[in-house]
C-alpha positions in Angstrom: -19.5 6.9 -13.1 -17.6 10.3 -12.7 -19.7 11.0 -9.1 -19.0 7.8 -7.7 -15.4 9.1 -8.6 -16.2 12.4 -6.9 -17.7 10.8 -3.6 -14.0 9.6 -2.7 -12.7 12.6 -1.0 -15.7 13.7 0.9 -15.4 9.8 2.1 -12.2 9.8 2.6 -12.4 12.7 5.1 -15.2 11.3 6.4 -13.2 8.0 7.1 -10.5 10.0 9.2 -12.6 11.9 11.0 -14.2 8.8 12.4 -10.8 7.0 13.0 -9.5 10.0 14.8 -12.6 9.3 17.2 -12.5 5.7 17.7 -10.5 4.3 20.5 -8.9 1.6 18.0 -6.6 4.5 16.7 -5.6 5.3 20.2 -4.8 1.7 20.9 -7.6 0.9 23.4 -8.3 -2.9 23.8 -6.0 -3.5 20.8 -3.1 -6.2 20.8 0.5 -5.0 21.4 3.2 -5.2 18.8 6.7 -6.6 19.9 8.7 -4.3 16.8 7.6 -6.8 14.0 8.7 -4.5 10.9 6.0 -3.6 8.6 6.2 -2.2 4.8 3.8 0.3 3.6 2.9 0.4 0.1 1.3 3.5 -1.8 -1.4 3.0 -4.6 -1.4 4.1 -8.0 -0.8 7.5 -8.5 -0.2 7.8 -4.7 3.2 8.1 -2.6 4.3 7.5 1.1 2.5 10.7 2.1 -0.9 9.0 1.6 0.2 6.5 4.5 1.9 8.5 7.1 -1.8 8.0 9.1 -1.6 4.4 9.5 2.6 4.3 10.1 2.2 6.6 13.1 -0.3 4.3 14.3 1.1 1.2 13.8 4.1 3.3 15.6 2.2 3.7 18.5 1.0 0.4 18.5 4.1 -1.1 19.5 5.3 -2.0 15.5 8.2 -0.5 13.6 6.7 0.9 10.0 8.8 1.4 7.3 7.6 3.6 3.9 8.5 2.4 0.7 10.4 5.6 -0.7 7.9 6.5 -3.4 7.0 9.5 -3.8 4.6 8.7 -6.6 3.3 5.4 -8.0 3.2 5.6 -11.6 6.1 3.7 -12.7 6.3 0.5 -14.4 5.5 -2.1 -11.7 7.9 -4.3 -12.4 10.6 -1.5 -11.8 9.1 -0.4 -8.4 8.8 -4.2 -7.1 12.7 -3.9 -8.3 12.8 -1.4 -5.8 10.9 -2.5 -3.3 13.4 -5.7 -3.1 16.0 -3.2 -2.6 14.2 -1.9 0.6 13.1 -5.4 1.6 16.7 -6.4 2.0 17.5 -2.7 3.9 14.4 -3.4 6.6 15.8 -7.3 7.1 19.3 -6.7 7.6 17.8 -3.6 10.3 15.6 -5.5 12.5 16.8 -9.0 11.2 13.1 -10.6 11.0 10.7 -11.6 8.4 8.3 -8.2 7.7 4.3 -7.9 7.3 3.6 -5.8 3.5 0.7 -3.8 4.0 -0.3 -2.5 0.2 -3.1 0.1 -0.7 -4.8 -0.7 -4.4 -1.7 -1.1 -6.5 0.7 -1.4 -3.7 -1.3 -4.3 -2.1 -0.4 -6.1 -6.1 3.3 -5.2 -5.2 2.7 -6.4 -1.7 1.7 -9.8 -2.9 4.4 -9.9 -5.1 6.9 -9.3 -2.5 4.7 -12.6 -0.3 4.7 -14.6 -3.6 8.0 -14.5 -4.2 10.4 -13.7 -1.1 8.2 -15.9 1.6 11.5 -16.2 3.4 11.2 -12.7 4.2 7.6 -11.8 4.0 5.3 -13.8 6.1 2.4 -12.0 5.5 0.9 -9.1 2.9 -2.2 -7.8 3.4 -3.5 -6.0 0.3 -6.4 -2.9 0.4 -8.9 -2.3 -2.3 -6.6 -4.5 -5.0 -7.1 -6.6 -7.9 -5.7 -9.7 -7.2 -7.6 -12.0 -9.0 -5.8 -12.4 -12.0 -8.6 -12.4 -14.6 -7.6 -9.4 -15.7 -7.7 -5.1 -13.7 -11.1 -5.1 -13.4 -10.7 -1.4 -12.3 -12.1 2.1 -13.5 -11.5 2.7 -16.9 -9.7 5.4 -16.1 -7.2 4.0 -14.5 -5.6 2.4 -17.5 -6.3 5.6 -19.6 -3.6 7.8 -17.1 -1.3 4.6 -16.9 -1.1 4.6 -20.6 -0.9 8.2 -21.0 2.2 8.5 -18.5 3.5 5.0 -19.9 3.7 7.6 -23.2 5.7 10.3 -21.1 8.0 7.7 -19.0 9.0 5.8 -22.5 11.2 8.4 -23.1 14.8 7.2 -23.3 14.1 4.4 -21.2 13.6 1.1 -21.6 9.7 0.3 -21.2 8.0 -2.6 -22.6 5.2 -1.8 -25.0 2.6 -4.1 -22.7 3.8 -3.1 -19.3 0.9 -2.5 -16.6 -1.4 -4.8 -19.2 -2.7 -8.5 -18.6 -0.7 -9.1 -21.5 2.6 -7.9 -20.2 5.2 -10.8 -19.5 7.0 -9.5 -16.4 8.0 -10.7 -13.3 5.3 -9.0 -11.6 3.0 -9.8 -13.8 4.0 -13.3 -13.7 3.8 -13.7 -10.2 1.9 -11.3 -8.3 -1.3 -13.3 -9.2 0.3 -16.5 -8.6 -0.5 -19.2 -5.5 0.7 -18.5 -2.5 4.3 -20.7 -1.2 3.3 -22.8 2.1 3.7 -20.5 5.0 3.1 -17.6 4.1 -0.6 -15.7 4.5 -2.4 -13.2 3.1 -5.3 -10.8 3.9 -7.3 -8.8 1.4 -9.7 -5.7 2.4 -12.1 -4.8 0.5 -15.9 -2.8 -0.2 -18.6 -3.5 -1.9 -18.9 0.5 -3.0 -15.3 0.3 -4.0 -16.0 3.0 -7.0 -12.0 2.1 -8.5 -12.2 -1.8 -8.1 -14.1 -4.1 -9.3 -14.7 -5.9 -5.4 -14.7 -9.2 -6.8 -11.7 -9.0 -8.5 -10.2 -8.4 -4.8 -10.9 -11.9 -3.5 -8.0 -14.2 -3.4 -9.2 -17.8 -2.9 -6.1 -18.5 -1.0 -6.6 -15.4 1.3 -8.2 -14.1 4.3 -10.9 -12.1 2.4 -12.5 -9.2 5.1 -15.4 -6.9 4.0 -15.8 -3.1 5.3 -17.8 -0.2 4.5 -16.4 2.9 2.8 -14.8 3.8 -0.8 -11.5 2.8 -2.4 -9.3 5.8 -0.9 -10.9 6.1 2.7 -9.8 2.3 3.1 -6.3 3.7 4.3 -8.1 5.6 6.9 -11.2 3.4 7.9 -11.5 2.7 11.3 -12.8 -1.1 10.3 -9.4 -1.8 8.2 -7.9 -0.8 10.9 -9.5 -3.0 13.6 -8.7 -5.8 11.0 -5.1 -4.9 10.8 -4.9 -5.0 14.4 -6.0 -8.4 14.7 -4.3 -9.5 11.9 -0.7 -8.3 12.8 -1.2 -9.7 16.2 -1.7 -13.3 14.9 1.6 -13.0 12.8 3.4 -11.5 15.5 2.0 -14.7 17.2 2.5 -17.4 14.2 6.1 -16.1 13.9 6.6 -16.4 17.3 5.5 -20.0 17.3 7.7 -20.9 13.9 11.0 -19.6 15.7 10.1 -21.7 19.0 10.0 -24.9 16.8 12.8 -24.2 15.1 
C-alpha cells in the first residue's frame, strides 16, 4: 500500500528522535567494546550515508566501524559482495581479527553472504529488516520494479546476467546467501511486524537469533530497540571470540 510506503519517513524521524533521547545511544549501562571491527552494510537503493548514525555510535561504544564504500546500492549483488570481499580482506589485514557484518535490508543478504561463505573471517552477521528466507523476496512490489528498471540502465556495455537480483538467478550470492550456516559462526536477524518493505516472515532464519522490535523497515537503522539488541549482541561475540582464541 502506497501509505504504508509514505509512513517510513515520518517513522524514521520519529525513530531518531527517540534514540537521540535514550541513554542506550549515550552508552549508559551498555557493554564496552575492546576494537572488534564491524562492517556496515547499506540497503537497497541506500549508501554509507544512511549508516553514519549507528557507526558513530558503535564508535563511541568502544568498537572500530568500518563503511562499506557504497555510495548507492543498486548494483548487481553479486558484483557488490565482489566488492565487499575486497574490503573484508582490507579491514582483516588492519586490525588482524575476525569482523561482525551488520547489514540493513539488502545489505543484511550481503552480510550473510559474507558469514556464509568467509566464516574464517566473519564470526557473526546480523541482518535488519532482510529476506533471508530463501523462498523467494517476499518484499514490496516495488522493489523489483526499480531493480529491473535500473538492471535496464546498468546493462549497458557491461556484463549483466539477464536473471540477476531474481530467485532464478544462478550466482554466487544467490547460491549462498540463503544457504546454512558453517559451524561457528552466528547470526542475528531484526525484524517488525509493520515492516511495510518486507514481508517479516521472510526475515526469520531458522538457524538464527531471530529478535522482534517495533517501528518500520527504514527507522530499524535508527531504532533505539535494534540498538539495545546490537549492544548485547556485539558484546557476546566480543566474548565468544574471546573464549575461541583462549582455547586455541
Amino acid at each position: 500500500m502506497p501509505w504504508r510506503l509514505a509512513a517510513s519517513y515520518p517513522d524514521y524521524l520519529g525513530q531518531l528522535s527517540a534514540l537521540l533521547r535514550d541513554p542506550v545511544y549515550y552508552g549508559v549501562k551498555v557493554p564496552p567494546g575492546k576494537g572488534q571491527p564491524v562492517l556496515l552494510i547499506p540497503g537497497f537503493l541506500a549508501g554509507d550515508w544512511t549508516l553514519t548514525v549507528m557507526a558513530g555510535w558503535l564508535n563511541r561504544m568502544g568498537y572500530r566501524s568500518y563503511l562499506s564504500g557504497i555510495d548507492w546500492n543498486i548494483d548487481c549483488p553479486n558484483k557488490t559482495a565482489e566488492k565487499l570481499r575486497w574490503r573484508l580482506d582490507y579491514i582483516i589485514r588492519e586490525t588482524e581479527s575476525p569482523i561482525v557484518a551488520i547489514g540493513h535490508s539488502l545489505g543484511g543478504m550481503l552480510a550473510r553472504f559474507l558469514v556464509v561463505n568467509f566464516p574464517e573471517q566473519v564470526r557473526h552477521a546480523v541482518a535488519l529488516g532482510s529476506p533471508i528466507a530463501g523462498e523467494g523476496l517476499n518484499v514490496h512490489p516495488l522493489v523489483p520494479l526499480l531493480f529491473r528498471s535500473l538492471l535496464t540502465v546498468r546493462r549497458q556495455g557491461k556484463d549483466i546476467a539477464p536473471l540477476c537480483g531474481s530467485p532464478q538467478c544462478t550466482c554466487r550470492f544467490s547460491r549462498s546467501a540463503f544457504s546454512s550456516l558453517p559451524p561457528g559462526v552466528s547470526f542475528t536477524s531484526i525484524f517488525t511486524k509493520r515492516d511495510e518493505i518486507v514481508d517479516w516472515r521472510s526475515c526469520l532464519d531458522p538457524q538464527g537469533d531471530n529478535q522482534q522490535v517495533s517501528g518500520r523497515h527504514i527507522g530499524l537503522i535508527v531504532n533505539r530497540q535494534v540498538y539495545r539488541i546490537l549492544a548485547q549482541t556485539l558484546a557476546d561475540s566480543q566474548s565468544n571470540q574471546g573464549a575461541t582464541a583462549t582455547a586455541r
